[in-house]
C-alpha positions in Angstrom: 19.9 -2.7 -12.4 17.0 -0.4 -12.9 13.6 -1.5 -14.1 11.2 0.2 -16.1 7.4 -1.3 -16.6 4.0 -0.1 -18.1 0.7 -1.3 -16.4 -2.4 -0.9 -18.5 -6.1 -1.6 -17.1 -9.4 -1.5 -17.8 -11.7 -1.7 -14.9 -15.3 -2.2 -14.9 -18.6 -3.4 -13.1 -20.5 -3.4 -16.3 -19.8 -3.8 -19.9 -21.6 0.2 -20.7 -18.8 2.6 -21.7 -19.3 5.1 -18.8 -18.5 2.4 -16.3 -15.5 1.3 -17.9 -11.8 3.7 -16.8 -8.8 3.0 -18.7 -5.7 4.2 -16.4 -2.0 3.5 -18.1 0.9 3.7 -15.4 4.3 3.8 -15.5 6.9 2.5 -12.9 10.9 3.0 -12.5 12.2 0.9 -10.1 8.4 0.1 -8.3 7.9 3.3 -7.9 4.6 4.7 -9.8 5.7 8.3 -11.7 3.2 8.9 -14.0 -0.1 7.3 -14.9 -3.2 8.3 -17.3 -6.7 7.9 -16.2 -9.8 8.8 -18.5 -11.5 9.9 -15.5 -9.4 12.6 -15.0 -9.1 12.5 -19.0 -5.3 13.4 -18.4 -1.4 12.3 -17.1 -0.5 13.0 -13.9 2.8 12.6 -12.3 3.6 11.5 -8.8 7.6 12.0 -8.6 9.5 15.3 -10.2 10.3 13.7 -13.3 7.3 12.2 -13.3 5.2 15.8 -12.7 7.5 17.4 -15.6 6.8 14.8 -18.0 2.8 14.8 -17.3 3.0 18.6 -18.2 5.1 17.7 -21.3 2.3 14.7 -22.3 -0.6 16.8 -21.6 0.9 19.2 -24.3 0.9 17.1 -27.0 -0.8 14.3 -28.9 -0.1 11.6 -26.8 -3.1 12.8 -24.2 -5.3 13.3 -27.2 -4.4 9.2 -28.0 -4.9 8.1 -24.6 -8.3 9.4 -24.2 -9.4 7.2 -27.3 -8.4 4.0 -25.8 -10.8 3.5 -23.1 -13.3 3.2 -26.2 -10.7 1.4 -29.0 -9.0 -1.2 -26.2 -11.3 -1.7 -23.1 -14.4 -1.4 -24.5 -13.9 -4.2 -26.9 -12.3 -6.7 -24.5 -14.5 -5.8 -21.7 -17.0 -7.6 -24.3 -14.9 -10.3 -25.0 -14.8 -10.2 -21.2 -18.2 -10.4 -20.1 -19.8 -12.7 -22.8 -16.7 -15.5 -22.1 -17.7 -14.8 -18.4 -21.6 -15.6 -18.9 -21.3 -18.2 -20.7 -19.2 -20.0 -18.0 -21.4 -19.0 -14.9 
């Protein structure tokens, strides 16, 4: 069969807003062919399909609602994050 997943991350040293990128990528078969990053602030594609449909994406409001979510989802977990953290350590 064939297998289709989405990965979404927040990565961060530091619970400021600049230090914080929120990537969303998306996999057929383990094979990454498209992925948002709000450091680049747009999709990208990595296979054919994947370059067509970043170009498609870029052109409408998805990009506009991915850029928003660096601030909406990781930058309120990351604080969930941090203060369970510190008051563990």
């Amino acid at each position: 069969g064939f297998l289709h997943y989405v990965v979404t991350d927040c990565e961060f040293n530091s619970s400021k807003l600049n230090d914080i990128e929120y990537t969303e990528s998306y996999y057929y078969n383990k094979l990454e062919i498209i992925r948002f990053s709000s450091s680049v602030g747009k999709f990208v594609g990595y296979t054919e399909v994947g370059i067509k449909n970043a170009e498609r994406l870029n052109n409408g409001p998805e990009v506009i609602a991915r850029r928003g979510e660096k601030e909406r989802y990781c930058f309120h977990n990351v604080g969930i994050d941090v203060e369970a953290d510190l008051t563990k350590s």
